[in-house]
Backbone as JSON, one array per atom type, in Angstrom:
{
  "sequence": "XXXXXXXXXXXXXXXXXXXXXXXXXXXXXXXXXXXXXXXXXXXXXXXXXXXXXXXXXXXXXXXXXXXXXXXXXXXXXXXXXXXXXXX",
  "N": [[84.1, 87.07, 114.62], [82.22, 88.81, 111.82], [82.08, 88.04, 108.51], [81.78, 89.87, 105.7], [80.76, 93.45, 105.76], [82.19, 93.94, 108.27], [84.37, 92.82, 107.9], [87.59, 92.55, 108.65], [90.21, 95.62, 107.83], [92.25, 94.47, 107.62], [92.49, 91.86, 107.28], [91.31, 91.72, 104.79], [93.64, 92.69, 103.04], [95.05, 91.07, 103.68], [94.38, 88.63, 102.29], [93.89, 89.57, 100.35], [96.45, 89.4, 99.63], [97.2, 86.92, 99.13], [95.21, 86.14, 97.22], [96.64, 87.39, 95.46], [98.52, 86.24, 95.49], [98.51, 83.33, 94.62], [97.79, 82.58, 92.41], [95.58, 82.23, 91.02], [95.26, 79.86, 91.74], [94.09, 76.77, 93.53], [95.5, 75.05, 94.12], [98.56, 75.81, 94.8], [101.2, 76.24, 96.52], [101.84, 78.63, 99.02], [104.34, 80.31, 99.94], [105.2, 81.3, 103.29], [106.71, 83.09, 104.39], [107.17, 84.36, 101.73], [104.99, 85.92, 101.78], [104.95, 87.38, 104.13], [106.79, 89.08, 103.11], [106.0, 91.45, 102.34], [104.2, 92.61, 104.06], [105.07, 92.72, 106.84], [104.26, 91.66, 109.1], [104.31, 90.56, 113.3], [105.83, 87.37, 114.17], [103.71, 86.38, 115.69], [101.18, 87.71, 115.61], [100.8, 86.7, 112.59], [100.58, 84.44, 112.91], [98.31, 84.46, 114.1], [96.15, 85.4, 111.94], [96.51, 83.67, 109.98], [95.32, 81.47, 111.1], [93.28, 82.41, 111.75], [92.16, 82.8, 109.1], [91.62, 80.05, 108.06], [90.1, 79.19, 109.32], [87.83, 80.35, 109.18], [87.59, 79.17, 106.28], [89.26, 80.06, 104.22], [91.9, 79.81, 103.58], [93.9, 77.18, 103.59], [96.28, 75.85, 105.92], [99.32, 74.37, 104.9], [101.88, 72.99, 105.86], [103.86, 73.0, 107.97], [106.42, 74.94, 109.98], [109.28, 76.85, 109.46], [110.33, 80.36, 110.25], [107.68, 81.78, 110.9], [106.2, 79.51, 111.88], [104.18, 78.62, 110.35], [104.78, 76.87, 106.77], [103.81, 76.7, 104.45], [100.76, 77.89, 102.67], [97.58, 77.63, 101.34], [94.8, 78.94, 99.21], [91.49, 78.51, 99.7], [88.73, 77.5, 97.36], [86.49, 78.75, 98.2], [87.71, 80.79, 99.55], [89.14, 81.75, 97.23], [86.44, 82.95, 95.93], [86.01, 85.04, 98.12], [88.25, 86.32, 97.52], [87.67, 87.41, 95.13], [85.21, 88.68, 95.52], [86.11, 90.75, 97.26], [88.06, 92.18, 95.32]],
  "CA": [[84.06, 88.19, 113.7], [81.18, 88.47, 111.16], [82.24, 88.36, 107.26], [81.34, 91.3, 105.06], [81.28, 94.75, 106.01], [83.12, 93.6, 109.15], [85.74, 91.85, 107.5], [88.36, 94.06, 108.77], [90.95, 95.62, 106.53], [93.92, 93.63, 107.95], [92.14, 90.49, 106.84], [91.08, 91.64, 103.14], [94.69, 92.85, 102.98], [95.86, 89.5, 103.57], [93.51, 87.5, 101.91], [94.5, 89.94, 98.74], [97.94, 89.46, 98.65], [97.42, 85.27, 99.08], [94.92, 85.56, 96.46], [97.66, 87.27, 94.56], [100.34, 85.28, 95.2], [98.04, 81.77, 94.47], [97.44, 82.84, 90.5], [93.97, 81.84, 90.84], [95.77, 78.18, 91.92], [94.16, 76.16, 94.76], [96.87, 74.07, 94.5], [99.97, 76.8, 94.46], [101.58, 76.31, 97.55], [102.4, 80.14, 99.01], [105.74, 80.28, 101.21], [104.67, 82.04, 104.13], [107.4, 84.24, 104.62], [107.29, 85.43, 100.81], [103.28, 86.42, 101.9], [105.11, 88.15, 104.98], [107.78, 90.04, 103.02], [105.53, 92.76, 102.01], [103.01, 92.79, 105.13], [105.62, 92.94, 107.81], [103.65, 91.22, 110.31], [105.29, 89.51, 113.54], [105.01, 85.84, 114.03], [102.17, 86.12, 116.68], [100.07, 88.35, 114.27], [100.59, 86.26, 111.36], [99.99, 82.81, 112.98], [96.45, 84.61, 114.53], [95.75, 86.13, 110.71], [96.4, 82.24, 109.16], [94.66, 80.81, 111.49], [91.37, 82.84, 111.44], [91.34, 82.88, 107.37], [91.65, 78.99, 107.76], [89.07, 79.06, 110.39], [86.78, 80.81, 108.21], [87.71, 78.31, 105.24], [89.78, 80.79, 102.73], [92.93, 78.8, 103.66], [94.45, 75.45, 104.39], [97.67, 75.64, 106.12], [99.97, 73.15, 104.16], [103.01, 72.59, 105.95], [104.3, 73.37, 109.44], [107.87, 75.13, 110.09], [109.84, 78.13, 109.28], [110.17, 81.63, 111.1], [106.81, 82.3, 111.51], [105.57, 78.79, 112.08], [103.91, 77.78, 109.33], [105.91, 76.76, 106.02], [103.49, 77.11, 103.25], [99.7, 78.15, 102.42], [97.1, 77.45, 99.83], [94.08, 79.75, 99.06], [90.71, 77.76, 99.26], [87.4, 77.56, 96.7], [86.02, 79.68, 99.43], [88.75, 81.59, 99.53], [89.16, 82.88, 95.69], [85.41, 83.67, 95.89], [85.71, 86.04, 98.87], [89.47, 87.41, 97.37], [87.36, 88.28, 93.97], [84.64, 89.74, 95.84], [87.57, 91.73, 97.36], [88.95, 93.12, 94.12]],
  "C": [[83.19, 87.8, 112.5], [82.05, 88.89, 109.6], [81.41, 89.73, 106.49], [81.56, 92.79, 105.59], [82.46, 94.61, 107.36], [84.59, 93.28, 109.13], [86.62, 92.98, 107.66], [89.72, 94.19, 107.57], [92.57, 94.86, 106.36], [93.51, 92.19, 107.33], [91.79, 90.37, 104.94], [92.47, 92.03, 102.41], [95.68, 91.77, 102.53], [95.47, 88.49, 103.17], [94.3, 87.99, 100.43], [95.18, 89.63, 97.93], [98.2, 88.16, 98.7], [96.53, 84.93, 97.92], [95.88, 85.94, 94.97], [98.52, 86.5, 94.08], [99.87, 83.53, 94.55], [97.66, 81.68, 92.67], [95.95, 82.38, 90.38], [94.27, 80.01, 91.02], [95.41, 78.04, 93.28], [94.79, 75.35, 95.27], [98.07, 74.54, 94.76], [100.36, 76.71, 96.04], [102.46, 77.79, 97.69], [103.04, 79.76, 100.31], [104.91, 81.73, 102.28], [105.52, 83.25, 104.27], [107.74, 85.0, 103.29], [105.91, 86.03, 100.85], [103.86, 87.2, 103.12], [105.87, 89.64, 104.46], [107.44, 91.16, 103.09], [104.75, 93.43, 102.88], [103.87, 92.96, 106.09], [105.11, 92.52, 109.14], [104.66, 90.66, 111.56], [104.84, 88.37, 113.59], [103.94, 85.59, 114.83], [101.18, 86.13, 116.09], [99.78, 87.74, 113.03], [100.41, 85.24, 111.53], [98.61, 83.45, 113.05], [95.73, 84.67, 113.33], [95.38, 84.94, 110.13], [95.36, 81.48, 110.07], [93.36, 81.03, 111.54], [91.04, 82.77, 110.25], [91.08, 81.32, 107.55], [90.52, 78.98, 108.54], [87.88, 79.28, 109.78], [86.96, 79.98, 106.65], [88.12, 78.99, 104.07], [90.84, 80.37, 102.71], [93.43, 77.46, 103.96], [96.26, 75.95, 104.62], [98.23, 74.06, 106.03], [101.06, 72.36, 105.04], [103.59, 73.68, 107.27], [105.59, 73.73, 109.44], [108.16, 76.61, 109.61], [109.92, 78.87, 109.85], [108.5, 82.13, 111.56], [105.37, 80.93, 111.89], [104.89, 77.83, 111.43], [104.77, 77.84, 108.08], [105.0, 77.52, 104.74], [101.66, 77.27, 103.41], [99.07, 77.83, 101.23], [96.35, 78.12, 100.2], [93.03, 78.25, 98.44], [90.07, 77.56, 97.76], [86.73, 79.05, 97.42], [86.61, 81.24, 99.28], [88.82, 82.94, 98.24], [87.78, 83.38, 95.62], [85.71, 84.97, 96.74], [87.17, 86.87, 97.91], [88.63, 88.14, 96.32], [86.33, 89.32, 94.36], [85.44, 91.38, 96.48], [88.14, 93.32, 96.59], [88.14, 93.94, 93.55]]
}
């Protein structure tokens, strides 16, 4: 999948609300399931979602475990650029 106009809206969605939840912190570790509460994803959809932003370098998954697999998230360099282009 090609960045920019492509970027589909399930992905700027979820980039949004991680660059919300990260305060503009690349260090803020985001609980995965308080980044699910509001998105309702299931755990299939939301491992594929983490794993393509990380893929594309707007995340690092931190920490392995919990209900939907992974425990916690950070929001790259990368990352807060594309969320601000975003906003």
């Amino acid at each position: 999948m090609m960045i920019g106009s492509k970027f589909s809206k399930k992905y700027h969605h979820f980039l949004q609300k991680i660059g919300d939840l990260s305060g503009g912190d690349t260090s803020h570790k985001i609980s995965v399931r308080k980044l699910n509460d509001n998105i309702r994803l299931d755990r299939t959809e939301i491992k594929n979602v983490l794993e393509y932003l990380q893929e594309l370098g707007f995340i690092t998954i931190e920490t392995i475990g919990g209900p939907f697999l992974y425990g916690h998230i950070t929001i790259t360099k990368a990352g807060l650029r594309k969320y601000n282009e975003l906003s």
